[in-house]
C-alpha positions in Angstrom: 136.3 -61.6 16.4 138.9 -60.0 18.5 141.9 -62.4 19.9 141.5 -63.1 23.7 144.6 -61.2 26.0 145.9 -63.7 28.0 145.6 -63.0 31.9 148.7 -60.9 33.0 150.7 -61.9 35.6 153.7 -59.9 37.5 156.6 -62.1 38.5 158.9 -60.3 41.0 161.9 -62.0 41.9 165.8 -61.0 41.8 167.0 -64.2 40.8 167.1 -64.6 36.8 167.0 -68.1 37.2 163.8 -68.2 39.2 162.6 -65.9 36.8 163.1 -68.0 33.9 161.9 -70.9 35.5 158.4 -69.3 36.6 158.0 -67.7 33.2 158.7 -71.2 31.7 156.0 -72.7 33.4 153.4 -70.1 33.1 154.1 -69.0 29.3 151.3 -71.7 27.8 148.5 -70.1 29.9 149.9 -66.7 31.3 151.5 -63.2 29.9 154.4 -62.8 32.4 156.5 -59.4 32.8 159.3 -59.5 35.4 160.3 -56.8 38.2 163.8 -57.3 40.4 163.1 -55.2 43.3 159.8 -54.2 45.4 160.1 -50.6 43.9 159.9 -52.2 40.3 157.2 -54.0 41.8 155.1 -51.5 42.9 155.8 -49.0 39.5 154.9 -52.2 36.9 151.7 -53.1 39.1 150.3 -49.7 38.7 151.5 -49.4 34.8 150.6 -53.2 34.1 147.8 -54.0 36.7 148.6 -57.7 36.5 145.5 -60.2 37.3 147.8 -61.4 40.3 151.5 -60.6 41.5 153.9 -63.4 42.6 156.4 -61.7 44.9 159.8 -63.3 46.3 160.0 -62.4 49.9 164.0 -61.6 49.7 165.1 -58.5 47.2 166.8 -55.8 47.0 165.3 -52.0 47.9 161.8 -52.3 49.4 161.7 -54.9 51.9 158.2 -57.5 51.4 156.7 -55.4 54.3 157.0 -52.5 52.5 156.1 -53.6 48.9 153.2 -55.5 50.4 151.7 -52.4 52.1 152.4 -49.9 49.3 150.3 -52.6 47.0 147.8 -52.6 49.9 147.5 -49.2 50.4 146.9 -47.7 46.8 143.2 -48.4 45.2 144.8 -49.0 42.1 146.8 -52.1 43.1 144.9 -52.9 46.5 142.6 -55.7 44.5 145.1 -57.8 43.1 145.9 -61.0 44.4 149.3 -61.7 46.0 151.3 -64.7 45.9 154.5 -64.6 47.5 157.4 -66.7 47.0 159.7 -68.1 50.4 161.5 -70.7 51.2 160.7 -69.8 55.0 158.0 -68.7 57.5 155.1 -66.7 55.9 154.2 -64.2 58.4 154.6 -60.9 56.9 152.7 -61.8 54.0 149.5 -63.5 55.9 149.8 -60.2 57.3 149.3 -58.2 53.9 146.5 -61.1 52.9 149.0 -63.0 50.6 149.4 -65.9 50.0 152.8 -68.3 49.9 154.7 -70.5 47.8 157.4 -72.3 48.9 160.4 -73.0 47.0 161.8 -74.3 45.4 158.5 -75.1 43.2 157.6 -77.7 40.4 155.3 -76.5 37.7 152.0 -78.5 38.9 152.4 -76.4 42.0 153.5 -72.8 40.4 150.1 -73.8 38.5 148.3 -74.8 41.8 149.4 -71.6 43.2 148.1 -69.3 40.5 145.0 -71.1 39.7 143.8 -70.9 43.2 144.7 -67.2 43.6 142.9 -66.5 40.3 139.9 -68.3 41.2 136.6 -65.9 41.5 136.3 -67.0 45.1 139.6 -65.3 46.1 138.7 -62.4 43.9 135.4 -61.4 45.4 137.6 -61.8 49.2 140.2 -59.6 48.2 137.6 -57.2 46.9 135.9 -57.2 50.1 139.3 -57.3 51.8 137.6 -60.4 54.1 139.8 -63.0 52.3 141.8 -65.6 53.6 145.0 -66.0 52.1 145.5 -68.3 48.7 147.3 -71.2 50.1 149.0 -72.0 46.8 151.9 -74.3 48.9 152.5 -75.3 52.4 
C-alpha cells in the first residue's frame, strides 16, 4: 500500500518569521516549501506545482501584479489556487482571482484560509477561470 503525499503548498513571503509561523501551523496537515521573492515564486510553482500558493503581497523583485499575472498567464501554473497574504486593501489580487488573508493570522484562520481555497468548489472555478475569489479572511 503506497504512503499518501501530503497536499503541497507554496508559502511565499520575505519575512522568516511569517514563514516559520505559516509553516508551523500547516506542518500537521500540509508539505510546505518556501519562496522570498515573486521570481522564486513563479520558478518553485512551475518545479513544485503546489495544490495552492499563499503569496505576501510586499517582496522584494516581482511586484504581486507581476507574480500574479506570470502565474496567471502560464498553463502550467494558471490552475492553482492563490491566497495572498496583506495586511491592507486587496485589489490587485481580486484582480488576478486570488484570494486574501489578512495579517497578522491565528492558525484557525491560516487553516480557514487554506481549506476554503482547497475545497473542490474553488478548484472546478479556477479551472473554468469563472471563480470568485477564496475569501479565506476579511
Amino acid at each position: 500500500m503506497k504512503a499518501q503525499v501530503p497536499t503541497k503548498i507554496l508559502l511565499a513571503d520575505d519575512s522568516q518569521i511569517v514563514l516559520r509561523l505559516a509553516q508551523c501551523f500547516l506542518r500537521t496537515r500540509y508539505a510546505t516549501i518556501t519562496a522570498t521573492s515573486g521570481e522564486e515564486t513563479f520558478r518553485l510553482a512551475l518545479a513544485e506545482r503546489p495544490a495552492l500558493i499563499i503569496l505576501d503581497r510586499h517582496m522584494p523583485g516581482w511586484s504581486e501584479d507581476t507574480t500574479l499575472a506570470a502565474l496567471a498567464r502560464d498553463e502550467r501554473t494558471r490552475n492553482i489556487p492563490i491566497l495572498v497574504m496583506t495586511t491592507e486593501d486587496h485589489i490587485a489580487s481580486i484582480r488576478h482571482g486570488a484570494g486574501h488573508l489578512v495579517k497578522p493570522f491565528d492558525a484557525t484562520t491560516l487553516l480557514g484560509g487554506v481549506q476554503e481555497c482547497l475545497s473542490p468548489r474553488v478548484a472546478r472555478r479556477v479551472q473554468a477561470r469563472t471563480f470568485e475569489p477564496c475569501s479565506a479572511a476579511r
